[in-house]
ZAZATI-218280 format. One record per residue: residue number from 1; x, y, z of N, C-alpha, C in turn. Coordinates in steps of 0.001 Angstrom, whole numbers. Layout:
residues N
<pt num="NUM" n_u="X" n_v="Y" n_w="Z" ca_u="X" ca_v="Y" ca_w="Z" c_u="X" c_v="Y" c_w="Z"/>
...
//
This chain:
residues 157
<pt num="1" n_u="834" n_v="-1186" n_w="0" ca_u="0" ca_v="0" ca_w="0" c_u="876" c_v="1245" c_w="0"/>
<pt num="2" n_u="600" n_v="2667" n_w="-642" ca_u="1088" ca_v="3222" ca_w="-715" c_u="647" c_v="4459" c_w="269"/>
<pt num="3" n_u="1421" n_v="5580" n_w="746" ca_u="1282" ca_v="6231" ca_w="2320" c_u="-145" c_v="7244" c_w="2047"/>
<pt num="4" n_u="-453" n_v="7252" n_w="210" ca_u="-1877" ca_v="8150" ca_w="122" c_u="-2845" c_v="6741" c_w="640"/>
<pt num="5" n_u="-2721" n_v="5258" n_w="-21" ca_u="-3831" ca_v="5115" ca_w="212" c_u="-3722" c_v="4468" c_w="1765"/>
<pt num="6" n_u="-2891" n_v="4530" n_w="2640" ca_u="-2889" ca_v="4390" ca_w="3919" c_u="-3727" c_v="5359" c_w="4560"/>
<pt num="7" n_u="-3418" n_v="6548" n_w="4790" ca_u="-4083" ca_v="8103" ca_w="5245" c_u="-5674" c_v="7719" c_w="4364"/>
<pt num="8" n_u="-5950" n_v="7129" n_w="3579" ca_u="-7378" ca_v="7607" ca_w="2891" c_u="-7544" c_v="6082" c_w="3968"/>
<pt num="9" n_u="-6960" n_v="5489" n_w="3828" ca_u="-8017" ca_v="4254" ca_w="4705" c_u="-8086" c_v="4838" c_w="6285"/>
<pt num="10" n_u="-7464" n_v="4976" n_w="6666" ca_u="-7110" ca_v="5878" ca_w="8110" c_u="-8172" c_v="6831" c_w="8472"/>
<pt num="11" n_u="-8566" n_v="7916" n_w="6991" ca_u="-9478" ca_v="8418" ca_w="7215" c_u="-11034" c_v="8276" c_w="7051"/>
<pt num="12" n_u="-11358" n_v="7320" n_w="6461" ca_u="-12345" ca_v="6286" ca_w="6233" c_u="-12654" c_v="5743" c_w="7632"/>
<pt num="13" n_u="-11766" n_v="5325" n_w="8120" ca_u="-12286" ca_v="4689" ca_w="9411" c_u="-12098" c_v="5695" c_w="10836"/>
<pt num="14" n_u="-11827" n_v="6881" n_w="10422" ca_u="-11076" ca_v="7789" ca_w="11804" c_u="-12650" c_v="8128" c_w="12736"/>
<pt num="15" n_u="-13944" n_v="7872" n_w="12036" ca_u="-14813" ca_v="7612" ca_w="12956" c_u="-15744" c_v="6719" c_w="13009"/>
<pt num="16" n_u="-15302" n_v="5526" n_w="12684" ca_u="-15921" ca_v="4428" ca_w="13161" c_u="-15722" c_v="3512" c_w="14198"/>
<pt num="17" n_u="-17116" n_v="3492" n_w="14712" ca_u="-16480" ca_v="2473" ca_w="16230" c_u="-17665" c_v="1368" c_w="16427"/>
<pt num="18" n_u="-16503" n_v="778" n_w="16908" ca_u="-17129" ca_v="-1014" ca_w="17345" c_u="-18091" c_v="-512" c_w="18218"/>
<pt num="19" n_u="-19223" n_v="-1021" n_w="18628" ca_u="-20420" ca_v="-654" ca_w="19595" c_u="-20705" c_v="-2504" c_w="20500"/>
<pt num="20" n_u="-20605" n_v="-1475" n_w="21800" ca_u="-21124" ca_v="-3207" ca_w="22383" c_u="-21880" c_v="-2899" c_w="23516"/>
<pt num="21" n_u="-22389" n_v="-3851" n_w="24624" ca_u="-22900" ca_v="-3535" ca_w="25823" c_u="-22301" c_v="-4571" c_w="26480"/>
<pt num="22" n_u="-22412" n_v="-3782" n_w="27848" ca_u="-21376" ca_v="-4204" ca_w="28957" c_u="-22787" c_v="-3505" c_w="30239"/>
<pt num="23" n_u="-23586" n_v="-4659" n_w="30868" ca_u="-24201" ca_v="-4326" ca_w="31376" c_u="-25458" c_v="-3322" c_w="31086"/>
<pt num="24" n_u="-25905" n_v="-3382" n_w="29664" ca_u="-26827" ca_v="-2966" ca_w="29284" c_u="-26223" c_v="-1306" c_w="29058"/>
<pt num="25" n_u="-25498" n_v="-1051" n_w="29022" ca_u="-24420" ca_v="230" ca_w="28821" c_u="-23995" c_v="185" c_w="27507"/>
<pt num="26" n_u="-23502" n_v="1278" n_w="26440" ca_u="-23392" ca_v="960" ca_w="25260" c_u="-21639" c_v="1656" c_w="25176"/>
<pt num="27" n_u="-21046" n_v="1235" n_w="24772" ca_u="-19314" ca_v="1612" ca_w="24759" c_u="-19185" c_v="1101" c_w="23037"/>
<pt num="28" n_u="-18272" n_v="2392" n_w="22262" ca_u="-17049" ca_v="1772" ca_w="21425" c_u="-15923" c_v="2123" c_w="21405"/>
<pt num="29" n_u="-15168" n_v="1003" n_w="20705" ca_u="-13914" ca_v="960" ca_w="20480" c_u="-13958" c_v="1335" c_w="18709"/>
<pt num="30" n_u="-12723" n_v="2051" n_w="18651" ca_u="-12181" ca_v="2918" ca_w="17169" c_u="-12234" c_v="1576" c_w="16220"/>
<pt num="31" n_u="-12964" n_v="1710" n_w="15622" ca_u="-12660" ca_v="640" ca_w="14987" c_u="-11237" c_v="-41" c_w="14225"/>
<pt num="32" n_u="-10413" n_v="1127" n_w="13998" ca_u="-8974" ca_v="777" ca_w="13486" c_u="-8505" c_v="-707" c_w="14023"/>
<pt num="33" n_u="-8450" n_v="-352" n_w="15541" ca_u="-8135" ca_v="-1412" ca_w="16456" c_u="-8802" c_v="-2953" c_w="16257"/>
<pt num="34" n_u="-9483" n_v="-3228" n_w="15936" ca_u="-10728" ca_v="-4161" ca_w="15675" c_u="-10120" c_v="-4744" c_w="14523"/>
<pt num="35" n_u="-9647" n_v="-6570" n_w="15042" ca_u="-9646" ca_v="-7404" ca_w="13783" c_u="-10069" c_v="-8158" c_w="13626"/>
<pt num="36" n_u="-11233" n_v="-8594" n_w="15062" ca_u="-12309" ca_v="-9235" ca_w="14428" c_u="-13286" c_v="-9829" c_w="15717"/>
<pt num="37" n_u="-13991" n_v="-10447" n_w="15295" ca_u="-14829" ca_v="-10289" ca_w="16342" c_u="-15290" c_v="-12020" c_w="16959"/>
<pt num="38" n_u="-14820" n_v="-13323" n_w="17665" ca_u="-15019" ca_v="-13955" ca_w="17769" c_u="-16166" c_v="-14781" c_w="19039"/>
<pt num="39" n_u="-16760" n_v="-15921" n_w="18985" ca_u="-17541" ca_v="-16722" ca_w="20251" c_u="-16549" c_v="-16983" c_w="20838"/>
<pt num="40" n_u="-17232" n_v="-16911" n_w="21794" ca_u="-16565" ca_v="-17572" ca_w="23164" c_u="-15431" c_v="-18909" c_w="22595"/>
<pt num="41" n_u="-14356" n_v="-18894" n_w="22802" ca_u="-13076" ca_v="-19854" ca_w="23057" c_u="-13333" c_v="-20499" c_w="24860"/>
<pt num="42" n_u="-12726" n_v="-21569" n_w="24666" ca_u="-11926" ca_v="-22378" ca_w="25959" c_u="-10503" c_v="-21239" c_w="26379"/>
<pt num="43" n_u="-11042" n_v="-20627" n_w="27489" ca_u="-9880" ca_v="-20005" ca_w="27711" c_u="-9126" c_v="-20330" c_w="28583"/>
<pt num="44" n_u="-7782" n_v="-20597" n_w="28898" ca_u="-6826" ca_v="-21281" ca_w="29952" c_u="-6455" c_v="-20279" c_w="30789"/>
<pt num="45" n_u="-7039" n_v="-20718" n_w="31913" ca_u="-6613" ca_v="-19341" ca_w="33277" c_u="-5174" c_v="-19321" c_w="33371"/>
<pt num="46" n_u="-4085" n_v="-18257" n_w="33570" ca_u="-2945" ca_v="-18474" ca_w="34169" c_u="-2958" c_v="-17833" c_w="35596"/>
<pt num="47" n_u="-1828" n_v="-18025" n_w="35959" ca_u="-1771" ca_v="-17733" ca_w="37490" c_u="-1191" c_v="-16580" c_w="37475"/>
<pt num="48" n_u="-1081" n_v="-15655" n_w="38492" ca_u="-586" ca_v="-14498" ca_w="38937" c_u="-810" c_v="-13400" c_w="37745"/>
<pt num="49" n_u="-1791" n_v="-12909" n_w="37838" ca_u="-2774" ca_v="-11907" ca_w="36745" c_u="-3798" c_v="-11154" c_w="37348"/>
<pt num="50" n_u="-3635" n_v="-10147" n_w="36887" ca_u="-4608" ca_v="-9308" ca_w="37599" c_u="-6489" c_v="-10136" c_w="37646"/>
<pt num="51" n_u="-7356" n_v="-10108" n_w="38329" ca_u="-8675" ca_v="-10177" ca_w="38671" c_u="-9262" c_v="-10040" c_w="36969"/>
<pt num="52" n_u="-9125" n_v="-9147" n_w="36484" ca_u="-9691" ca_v="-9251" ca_w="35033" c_u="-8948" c_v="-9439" c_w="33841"/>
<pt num="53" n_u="-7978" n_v="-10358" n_w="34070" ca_u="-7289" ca_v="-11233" ca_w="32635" c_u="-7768" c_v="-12981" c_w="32902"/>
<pt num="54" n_u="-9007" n_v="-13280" n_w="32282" ca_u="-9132" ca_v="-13956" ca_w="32168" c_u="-8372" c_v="-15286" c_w="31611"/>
<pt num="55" n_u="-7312" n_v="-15306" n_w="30756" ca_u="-6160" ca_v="-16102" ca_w="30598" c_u="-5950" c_v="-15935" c_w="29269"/>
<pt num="56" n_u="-5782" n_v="-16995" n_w="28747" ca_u="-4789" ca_v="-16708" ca_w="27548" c_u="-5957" c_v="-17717" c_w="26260"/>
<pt num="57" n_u="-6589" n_v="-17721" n_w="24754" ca_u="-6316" ca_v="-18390" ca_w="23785" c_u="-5754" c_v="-18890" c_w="22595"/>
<pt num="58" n_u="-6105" n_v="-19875" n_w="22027" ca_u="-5136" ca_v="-20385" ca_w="21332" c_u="-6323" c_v="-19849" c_w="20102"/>
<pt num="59" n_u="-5397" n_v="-18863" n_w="18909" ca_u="-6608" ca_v="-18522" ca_w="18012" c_u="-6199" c_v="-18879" c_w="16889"/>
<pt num="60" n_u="-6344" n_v="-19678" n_w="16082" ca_u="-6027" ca_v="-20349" ca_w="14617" c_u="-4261" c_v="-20347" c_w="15232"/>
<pt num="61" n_u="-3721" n_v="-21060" n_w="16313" ca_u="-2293" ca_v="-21433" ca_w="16530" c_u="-1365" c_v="-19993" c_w="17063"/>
<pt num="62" n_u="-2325" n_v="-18370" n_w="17924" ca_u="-1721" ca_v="-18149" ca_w="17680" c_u="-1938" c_v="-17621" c_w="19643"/>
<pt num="63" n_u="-1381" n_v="-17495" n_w="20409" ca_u="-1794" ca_v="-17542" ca_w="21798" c_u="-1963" c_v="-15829" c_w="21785"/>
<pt num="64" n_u="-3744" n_v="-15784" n_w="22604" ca_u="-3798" ca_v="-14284" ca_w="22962" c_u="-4463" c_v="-14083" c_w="23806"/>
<pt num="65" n_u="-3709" n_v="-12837" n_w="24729" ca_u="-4658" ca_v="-12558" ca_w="26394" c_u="-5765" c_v="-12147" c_w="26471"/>
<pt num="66" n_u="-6311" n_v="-12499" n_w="27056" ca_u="-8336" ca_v="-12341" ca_w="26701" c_u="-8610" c_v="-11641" c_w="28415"/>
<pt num="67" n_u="-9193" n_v="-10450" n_w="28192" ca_u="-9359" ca_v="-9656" ca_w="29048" c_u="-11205" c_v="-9301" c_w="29174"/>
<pt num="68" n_u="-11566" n_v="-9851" n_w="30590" ca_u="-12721" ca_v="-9220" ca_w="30959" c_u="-13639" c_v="-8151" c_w="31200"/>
<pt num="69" n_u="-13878" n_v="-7201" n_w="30051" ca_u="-14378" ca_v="-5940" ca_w="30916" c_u="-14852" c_v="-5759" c_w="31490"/>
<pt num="70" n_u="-15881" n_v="-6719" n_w="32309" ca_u="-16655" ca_v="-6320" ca_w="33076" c_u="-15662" c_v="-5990" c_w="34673"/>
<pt num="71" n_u="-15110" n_v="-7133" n_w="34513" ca_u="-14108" ca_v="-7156" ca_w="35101" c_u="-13146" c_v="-5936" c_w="35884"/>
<pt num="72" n_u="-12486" n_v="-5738" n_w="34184" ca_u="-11620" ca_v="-4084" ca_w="34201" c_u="-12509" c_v="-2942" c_w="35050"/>
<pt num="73" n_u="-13684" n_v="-2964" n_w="34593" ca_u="-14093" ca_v="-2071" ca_w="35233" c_u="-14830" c_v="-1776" c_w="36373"/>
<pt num="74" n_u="-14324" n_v="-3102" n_w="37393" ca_u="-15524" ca_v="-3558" ca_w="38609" c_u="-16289" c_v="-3499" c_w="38517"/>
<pt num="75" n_u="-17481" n_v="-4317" n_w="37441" ca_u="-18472" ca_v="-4685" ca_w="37350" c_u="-18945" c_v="-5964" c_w="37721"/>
<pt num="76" n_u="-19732" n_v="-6382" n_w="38126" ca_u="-19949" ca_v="-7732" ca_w="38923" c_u="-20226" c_v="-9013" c_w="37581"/>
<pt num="77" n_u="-19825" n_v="-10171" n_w="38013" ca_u="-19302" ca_v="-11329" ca_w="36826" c_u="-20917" c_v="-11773" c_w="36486"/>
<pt num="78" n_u="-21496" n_v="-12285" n_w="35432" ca_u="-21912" ca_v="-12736" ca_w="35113" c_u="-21870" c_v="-13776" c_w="34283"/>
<pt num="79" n_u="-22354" n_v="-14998" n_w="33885" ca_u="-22356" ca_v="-16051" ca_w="33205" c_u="-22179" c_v="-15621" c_w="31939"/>
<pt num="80" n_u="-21283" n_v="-16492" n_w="31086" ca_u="-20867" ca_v="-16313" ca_w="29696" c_u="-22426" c_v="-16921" c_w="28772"/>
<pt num="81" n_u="-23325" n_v="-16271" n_w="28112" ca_u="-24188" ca_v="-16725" ca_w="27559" c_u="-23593" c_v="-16606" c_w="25692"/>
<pt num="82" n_u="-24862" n_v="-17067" n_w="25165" ca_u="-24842" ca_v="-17003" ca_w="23490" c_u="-24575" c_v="-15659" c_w="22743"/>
<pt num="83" n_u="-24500" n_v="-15144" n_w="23602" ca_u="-24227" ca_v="-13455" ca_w="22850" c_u="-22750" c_v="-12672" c_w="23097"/>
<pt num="84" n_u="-22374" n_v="-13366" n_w="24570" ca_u="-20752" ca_v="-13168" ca_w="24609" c_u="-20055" c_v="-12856" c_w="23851"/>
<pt num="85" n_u="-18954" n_v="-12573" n_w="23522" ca_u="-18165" ca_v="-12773" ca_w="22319" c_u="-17008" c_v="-11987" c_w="22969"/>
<pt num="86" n_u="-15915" n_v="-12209" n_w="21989" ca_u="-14686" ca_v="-11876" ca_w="21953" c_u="-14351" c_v="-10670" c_w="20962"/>
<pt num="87" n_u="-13814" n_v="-9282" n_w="21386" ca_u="-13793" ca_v="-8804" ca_w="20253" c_u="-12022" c_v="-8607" c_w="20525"/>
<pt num="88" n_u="-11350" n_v="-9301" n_w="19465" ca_u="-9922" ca_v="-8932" ca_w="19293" c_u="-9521" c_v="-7491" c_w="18494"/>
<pt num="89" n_u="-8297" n_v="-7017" n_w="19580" ca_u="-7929" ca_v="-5727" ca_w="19112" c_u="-6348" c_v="-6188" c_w="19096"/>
<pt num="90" n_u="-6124" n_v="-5210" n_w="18415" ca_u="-4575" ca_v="-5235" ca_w="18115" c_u="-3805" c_v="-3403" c_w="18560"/>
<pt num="91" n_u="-3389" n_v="-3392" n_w="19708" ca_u="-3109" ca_v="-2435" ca_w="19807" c_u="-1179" c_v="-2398" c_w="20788"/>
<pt num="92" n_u="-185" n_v="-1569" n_w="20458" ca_u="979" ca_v="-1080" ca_w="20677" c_u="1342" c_v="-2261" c_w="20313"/>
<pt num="93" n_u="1337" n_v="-3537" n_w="19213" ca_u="1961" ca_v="-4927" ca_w="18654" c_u="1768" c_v="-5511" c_w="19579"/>
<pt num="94" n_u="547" n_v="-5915" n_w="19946" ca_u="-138" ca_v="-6739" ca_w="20906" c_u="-1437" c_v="-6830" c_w="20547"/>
<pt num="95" n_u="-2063" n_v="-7914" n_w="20358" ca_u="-3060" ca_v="-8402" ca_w="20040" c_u="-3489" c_v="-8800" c_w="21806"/>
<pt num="96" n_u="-4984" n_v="-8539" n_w="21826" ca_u="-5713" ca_v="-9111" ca_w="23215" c_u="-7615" c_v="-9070" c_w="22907"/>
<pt num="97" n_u="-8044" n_v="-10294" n_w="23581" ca_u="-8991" ca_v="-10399" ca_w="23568" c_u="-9789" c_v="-9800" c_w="24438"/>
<pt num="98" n_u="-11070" n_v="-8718" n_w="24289" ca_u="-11643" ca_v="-8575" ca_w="24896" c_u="-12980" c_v="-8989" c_w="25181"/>
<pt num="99" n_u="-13789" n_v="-9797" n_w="26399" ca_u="-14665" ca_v="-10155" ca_w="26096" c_u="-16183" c_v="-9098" c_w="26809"/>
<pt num="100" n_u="-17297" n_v="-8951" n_w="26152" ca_u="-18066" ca_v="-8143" ca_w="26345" c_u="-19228" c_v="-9070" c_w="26352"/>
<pt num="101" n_u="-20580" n_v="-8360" n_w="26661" ca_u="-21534" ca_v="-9050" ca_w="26391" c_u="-22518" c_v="-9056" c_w="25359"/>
<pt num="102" n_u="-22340" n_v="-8239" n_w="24875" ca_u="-22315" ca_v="-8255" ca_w="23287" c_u="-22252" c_v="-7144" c_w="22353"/>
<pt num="103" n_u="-21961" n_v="-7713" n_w="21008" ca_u="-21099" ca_v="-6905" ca_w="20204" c_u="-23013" c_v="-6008" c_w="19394"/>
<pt num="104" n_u="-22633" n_v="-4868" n_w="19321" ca_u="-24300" ca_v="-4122" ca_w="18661" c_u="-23757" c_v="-3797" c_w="17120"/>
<pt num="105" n_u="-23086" n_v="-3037" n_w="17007" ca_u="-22835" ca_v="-2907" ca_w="15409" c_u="-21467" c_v="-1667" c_w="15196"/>
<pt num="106" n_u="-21301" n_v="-1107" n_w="13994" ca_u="-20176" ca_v="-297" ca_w="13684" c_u="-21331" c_v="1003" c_w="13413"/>
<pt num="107" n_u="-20693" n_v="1800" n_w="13782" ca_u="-21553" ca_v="2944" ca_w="13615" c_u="-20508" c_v="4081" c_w="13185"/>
<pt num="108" n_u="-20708" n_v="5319" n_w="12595" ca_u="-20091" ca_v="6713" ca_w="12090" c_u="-20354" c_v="7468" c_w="13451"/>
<pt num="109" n_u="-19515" n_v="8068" n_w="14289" ca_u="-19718" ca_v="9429" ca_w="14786" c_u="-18984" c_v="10411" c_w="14523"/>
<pt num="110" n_u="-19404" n_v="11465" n_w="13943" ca_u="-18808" ca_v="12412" ca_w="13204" c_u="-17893" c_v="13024" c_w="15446"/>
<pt num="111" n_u="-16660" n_v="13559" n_w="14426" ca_u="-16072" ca_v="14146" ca_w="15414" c_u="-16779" c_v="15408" c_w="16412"/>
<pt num="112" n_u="-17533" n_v="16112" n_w="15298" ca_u="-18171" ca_v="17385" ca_w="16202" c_u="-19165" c_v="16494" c_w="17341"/>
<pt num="113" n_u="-19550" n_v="15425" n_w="17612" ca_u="-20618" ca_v="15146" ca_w="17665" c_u="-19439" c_v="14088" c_w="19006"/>
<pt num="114" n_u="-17993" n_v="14236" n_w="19453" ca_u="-17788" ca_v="13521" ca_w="20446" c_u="-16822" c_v="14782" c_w="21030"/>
<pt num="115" n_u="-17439" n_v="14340" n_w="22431" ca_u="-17312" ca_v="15597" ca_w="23331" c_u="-15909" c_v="14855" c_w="24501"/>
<pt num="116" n_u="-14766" n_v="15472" n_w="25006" ca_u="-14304" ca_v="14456" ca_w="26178" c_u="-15124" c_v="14002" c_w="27127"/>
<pt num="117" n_u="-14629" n_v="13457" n_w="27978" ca_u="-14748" ca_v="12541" ca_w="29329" c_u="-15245" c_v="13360" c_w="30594"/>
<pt num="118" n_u="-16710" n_v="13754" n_w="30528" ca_u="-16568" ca_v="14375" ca_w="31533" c_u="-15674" c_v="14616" c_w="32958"/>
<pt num="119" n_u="-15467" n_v="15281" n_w="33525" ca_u="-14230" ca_v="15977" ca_w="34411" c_u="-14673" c_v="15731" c_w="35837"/>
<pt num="120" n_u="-14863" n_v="14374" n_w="36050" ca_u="-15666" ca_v="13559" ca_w="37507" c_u="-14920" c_v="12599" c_w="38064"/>
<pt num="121" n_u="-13354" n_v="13214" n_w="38052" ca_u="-12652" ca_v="12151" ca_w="38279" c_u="-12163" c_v="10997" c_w="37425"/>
<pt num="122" n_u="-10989" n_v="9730" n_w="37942" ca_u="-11225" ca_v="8704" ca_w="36835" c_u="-12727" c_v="7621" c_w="36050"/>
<pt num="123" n_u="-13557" n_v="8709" n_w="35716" ca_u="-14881" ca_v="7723" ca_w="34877" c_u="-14111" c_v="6469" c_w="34166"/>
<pt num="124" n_u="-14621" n_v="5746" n_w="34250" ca_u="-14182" ca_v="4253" ca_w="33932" c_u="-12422" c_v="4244" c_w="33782"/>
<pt num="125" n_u="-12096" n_v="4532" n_w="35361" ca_u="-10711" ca_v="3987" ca_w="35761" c_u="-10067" c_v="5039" c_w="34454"/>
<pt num="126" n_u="-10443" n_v="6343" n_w="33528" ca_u="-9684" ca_v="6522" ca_w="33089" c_u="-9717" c_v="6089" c_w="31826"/>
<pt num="127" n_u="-10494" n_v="4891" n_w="31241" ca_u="-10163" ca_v="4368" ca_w="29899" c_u="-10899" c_v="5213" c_w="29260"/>
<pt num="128" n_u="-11682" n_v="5991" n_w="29112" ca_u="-12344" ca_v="6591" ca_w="28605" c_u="-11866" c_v="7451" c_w="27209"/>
<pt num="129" n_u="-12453" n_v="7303" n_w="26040" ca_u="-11860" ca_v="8407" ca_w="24668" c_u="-12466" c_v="9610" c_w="25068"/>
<pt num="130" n_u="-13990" n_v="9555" n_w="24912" ca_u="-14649" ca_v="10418" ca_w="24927" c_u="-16052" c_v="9880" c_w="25064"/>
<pt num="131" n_u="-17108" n_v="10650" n_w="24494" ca_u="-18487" ca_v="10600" ca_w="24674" c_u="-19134" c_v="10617" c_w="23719"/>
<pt num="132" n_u="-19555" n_v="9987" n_w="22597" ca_u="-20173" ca_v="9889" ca_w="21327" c_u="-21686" c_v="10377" c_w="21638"/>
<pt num="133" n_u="-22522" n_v="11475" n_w="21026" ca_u="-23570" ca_v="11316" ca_w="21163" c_u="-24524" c_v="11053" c_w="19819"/>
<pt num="134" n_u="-24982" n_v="9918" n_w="19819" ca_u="-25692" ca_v="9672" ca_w="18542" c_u="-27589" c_v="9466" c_w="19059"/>
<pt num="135" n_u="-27864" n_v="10210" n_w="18100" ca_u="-29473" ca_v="10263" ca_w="18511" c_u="-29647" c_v="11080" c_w="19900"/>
<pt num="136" n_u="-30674" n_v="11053" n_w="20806" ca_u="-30700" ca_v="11010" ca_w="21615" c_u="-29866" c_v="10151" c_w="22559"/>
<pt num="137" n_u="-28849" n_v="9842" n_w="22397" ca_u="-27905" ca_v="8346" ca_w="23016" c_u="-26852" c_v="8540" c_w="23061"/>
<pt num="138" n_u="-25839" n_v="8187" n_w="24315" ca_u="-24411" ca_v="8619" ca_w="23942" c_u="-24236" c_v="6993" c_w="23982"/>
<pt num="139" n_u="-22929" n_v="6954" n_w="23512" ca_u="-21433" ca_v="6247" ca_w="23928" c_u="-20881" c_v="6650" c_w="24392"/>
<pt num="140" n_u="-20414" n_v="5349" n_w="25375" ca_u="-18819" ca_v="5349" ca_w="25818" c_u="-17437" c_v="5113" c_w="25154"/>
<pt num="141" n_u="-17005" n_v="6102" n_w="24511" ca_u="-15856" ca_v="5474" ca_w="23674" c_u="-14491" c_v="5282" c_w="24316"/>
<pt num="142" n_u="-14382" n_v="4012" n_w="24791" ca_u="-12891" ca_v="3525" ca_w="24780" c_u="-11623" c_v="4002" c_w="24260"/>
<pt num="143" n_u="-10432" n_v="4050" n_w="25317" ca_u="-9246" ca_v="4635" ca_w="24554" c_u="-8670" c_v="3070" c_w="24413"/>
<pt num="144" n_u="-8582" n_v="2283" n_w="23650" ca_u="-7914" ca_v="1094" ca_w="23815" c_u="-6289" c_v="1295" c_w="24175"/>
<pt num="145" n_u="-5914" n_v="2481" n_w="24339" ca_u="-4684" ca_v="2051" ca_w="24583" c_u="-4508" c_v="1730" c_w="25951"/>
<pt num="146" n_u="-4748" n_v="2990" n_w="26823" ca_u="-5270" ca_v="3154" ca_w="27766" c_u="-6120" c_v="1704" c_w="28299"/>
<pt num="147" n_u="-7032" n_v="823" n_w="27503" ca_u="-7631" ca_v="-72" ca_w="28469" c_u="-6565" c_v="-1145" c_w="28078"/>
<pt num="148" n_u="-5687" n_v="-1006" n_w="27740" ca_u="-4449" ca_v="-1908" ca_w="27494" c_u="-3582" c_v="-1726" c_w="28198"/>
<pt num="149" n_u="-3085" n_v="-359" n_w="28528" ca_u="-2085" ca_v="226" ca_w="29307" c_u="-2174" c_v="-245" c_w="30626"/>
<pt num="150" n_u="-1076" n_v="-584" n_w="31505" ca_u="-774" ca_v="-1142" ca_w="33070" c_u="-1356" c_v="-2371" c_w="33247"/>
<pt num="151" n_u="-1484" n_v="-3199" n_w="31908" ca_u="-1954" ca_v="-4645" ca_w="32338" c_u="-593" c_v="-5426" c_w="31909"/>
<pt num="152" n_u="193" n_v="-5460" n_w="32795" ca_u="1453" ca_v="-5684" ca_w="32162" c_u="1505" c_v="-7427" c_w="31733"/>
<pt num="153" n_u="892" n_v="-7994" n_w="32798" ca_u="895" ca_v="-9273" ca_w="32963" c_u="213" c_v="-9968" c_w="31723"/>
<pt num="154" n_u="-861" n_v="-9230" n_w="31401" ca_u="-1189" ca_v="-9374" ca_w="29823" c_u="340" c_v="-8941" c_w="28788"/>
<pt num="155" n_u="473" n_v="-8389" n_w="28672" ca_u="1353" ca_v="-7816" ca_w="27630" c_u="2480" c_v="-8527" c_w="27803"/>
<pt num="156" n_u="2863" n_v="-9593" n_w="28702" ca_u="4244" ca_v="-10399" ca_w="28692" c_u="3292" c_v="-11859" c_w="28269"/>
<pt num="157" n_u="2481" n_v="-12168" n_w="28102" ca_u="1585" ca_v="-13220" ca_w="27944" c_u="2055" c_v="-13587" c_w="26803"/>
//
């Protein structure tokens, strides 16, 4: 690919975001990050990991840390049902699984239209992008780096 049509894909996607719910709450992630979106795996717990790294899978041969948000964000555990899913991101050359309770769709929010993080302290520990408001409705938009950042024990996985 060449560095115009990099920047035109870059900008094609500079506002699209993954949409999911996490407790009946609606959050996305940039879609850049997003390579795909899988069911529930057999995931292998490891030991000495923070409370919300659920462990590690094996994905077409290739091992990746699968992280709980409900978890991340002290939310209380609930049972993995049919709508679960895994949405893999690839972010600082690290691939990690995140699992949610389910994935809603890709949506456009134009930039005028996302406001920061309101100023109430760390709102979700901090991971926070900003505030999408679409319709009458916001999002929570995720900084994935940030919900990647200080999970070290993931990132040596």
């Amino acid at each position: 690919m060449t560095t115009e049509t990099i920047d035109e894909l870059e900008d094609s996607q500079g506002n699209k975001f993954l949409t999911f719910l996490i407790e009946g709450e609606s959050y996305g992630l940039d879609i850049r990050y997003v390579t795909e979106i899988i069911g529930m795996h057999a995931i292998t717990r490891i030991p000495d990991v923070p409370a919300y790294v659920c462990g590690i899978i094996n994905l077409r041969g290739k091992v990746i840390p699968v992280m709980d948000v409900r978890a991340r964000f002290g939310m209380a555990a609930r049972p993995y049902d049919a709508r679960t899913c895994i949405v893999v991101i690839h972010v600082q050359d690290t691939d990690i699984g995140l699992v949610v309770d389910t994935v809603s769709e890709v949506i456009d929010i134009p930039a005028a239209d996302i406001e920061p993080p309101p100023s109430i302290g760390q709102v979700s520990g901090g991971y926070m992008r900003g505030v999408g408001k679409v319709g009458d409705h916001v999002k929570l938009l995720l900084d994935a780096q940030k919900l990647l950042h200080g999970t070290q024990a993931v990132s040596a996985a």
